[in-house]
C-alpha positions in Angstrom: 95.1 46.0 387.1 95.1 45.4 383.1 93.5 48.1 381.0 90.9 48.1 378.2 91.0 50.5 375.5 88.3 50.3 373.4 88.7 50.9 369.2 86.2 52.7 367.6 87.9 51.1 364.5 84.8 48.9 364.7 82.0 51.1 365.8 79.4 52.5 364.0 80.9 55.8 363.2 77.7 56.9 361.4 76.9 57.7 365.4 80.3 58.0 366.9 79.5 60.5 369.9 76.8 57.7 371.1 79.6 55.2 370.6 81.5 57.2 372.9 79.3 57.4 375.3 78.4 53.5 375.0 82.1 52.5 375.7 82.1 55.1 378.5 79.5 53.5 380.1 81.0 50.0 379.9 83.6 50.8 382.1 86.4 50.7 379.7 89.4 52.4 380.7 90.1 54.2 377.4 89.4 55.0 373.7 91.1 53.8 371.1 91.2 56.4 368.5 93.2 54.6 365.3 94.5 58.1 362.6 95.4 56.2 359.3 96.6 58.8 356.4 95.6 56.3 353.5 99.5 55.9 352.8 101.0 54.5 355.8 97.9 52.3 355.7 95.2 52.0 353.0 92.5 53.5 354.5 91.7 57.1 355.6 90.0 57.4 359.3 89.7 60.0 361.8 91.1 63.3 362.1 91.8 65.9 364.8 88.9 67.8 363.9 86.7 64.5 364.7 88.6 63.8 368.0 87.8 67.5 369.3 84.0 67.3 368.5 83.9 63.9 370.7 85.6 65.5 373.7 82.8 67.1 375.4 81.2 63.8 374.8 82.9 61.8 377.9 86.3 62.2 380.2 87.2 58.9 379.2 91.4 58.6 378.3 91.6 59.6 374.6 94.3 57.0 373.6 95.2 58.2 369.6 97.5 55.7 368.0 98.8 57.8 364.9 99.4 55.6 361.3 101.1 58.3 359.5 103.5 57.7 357.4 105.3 61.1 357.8 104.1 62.8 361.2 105.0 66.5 361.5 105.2 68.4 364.7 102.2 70.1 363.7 99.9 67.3 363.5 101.1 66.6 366.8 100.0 69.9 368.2 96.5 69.5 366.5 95.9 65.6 368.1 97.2 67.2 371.8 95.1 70.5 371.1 92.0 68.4 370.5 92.1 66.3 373.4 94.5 63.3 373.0 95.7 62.1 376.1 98.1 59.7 374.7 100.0 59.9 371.2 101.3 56.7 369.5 103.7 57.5 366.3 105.4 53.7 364.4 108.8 53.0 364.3 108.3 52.2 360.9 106.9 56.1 360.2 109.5 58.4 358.4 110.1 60.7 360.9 112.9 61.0 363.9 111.0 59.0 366.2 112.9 60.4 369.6 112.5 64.3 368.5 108.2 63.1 368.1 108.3 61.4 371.2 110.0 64.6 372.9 107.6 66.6 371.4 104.5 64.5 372.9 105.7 64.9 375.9 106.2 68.6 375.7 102.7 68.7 374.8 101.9 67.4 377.9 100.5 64.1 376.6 101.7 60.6 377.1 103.9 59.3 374.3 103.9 56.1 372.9 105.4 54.2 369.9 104.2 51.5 368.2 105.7 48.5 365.3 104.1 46.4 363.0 104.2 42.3 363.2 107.2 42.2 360.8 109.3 44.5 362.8 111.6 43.1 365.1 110.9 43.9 368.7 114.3 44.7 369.5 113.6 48.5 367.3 112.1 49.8 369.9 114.7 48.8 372.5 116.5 52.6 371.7 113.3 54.3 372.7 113.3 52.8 376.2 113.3 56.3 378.4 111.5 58.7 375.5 108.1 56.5 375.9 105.7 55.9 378.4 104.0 53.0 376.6 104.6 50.7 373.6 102.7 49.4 371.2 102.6 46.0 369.9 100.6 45.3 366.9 99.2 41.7 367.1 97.4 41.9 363.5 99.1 43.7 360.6 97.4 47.5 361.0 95.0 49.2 358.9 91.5 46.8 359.3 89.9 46.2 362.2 88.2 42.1 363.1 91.7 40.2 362.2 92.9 37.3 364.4 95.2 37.5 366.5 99.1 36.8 365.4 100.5 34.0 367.9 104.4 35.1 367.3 103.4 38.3 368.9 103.6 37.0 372.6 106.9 36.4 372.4 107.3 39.9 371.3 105.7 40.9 374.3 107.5 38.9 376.6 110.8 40.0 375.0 110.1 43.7 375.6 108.6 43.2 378.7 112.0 41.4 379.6 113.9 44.2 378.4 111.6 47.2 380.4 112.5 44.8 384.0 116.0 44.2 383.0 116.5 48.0 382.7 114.3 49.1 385.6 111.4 50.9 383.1 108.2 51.5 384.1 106.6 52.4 380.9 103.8 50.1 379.7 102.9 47.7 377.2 99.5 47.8 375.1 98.8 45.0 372.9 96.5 46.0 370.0 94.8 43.4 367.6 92.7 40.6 367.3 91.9 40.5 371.5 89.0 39.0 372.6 88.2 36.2 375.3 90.4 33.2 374.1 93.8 35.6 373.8 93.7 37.9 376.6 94.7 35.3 378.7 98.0 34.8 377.5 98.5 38.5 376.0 98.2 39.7 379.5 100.8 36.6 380.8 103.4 37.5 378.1 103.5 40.8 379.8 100.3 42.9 378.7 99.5 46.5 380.4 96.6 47.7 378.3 94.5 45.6 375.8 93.1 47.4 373.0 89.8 45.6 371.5 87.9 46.2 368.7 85.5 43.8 367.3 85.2 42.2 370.7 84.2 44.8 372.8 82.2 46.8 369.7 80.1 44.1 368.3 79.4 42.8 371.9 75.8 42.6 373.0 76.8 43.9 376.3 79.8 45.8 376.1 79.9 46.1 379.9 80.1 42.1 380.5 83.0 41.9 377.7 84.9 44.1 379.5 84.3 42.6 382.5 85.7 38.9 380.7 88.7 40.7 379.2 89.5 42.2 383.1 89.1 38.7 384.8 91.3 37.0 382.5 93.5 39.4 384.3 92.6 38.3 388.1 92.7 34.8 386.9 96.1 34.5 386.3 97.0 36.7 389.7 95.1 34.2 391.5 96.9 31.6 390.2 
């Protein structure tokens, strides 16, 4: 079954641990937790210290998606020590991506990597085998409420080509502009996890719009 992960990109982070609680209670599968260093991307965001004072707050998969542009092996020990359950570092960071990814693991947390939409999908091909899950960035990172980039479905259907061809299991999340009308053919192209922001955030009823991103899902298996 496809996964939500929900962005707190989006939510009202005057009140983040009720936030937390609020996607909890939706039924979402995850949080999206986006770190941005104000140099990889312009803004600042959240930190580790943040991330361990919302752990206690629900057992919900803390999925941190790291935009850093020069990840050390000690930030990585902070995010894992404050309760990340999953640790995405870029391709495009300045880093040796492998030794990170080994490292997340050794940690004892899920790793994932993740590229921008100008970067070919074939740079992460190397990486097949180091990471349990992949993500694609269908809006260019940094802001949250951006539409959706079309040319990322064939990115998606490339990769998930290239995971089948070589027998993989690892997954694919799909992070950017996801709401009702693309999560029909995100999930097609290939799609494990959907992360949304805007959608799921500014929903009146966060449970129901979790519930339409889900049966875009059993839609197409009933097909």
């Amino acid at each position: 079954m496809i996964k939500i992960s929900a962005s707190v990109l989006n939510a009202d982070l005057s009140n983040l641990g009720e936030e937390v609680r609020r996607v909890h209670a939706s039924g979402a599968d995850m949080l999206h937790i986006d770190v941005m260093d104000g140099v990889f991307v312009p803004p600042m965001t959240l930190g580790d210290v943040v991330i361990k004072s919302l752990k206690d707050k629900s057992d919900i998969f803390f999925d941190t998606h790291l935009m850093v542009n020069c990840p050390s092996t000690k930030l990585l020990e902070n995010f894992a020590a404050a309760g990340s359950d999953s640790i995405a570092v870029h391709v495009e960071s300045q880093c040796d991506v492998k030794a990170m990814l080994e490292k997340i693991r050794s940690l004892g947390c899920k790793a994932a990597i993740a590229l921008n939409p100008p970067t070919p999908i074939e740079s992460v091909f190397d990486y097949i085998g180091f990471a349990d899950m992949f993500v694609i960035m269908s809006v260019n990172p940094g802001y949250g409420g951006q539409k959706f980039i079309p040319e990322s479905l064939e990115k998606i259907k490339a990769l998930r080509a290239e995971l089948t061809r070589r027998g993989a299991n690892a997954l694919i999340q799909v992070d950017g502009g996801i709401n009702e009308s693309t999560a029909p053919s995100v999930i097609e192209a290939g799609a494990d996890i959907l992360v949304a922001g805007a959608y799921l955030m500014n929903a009146q009823d966060m449970s129901r719009a979790v519930m339409t991103l889900r049966s875009s899902s059993a839609l197409l298996h009933s097909r």
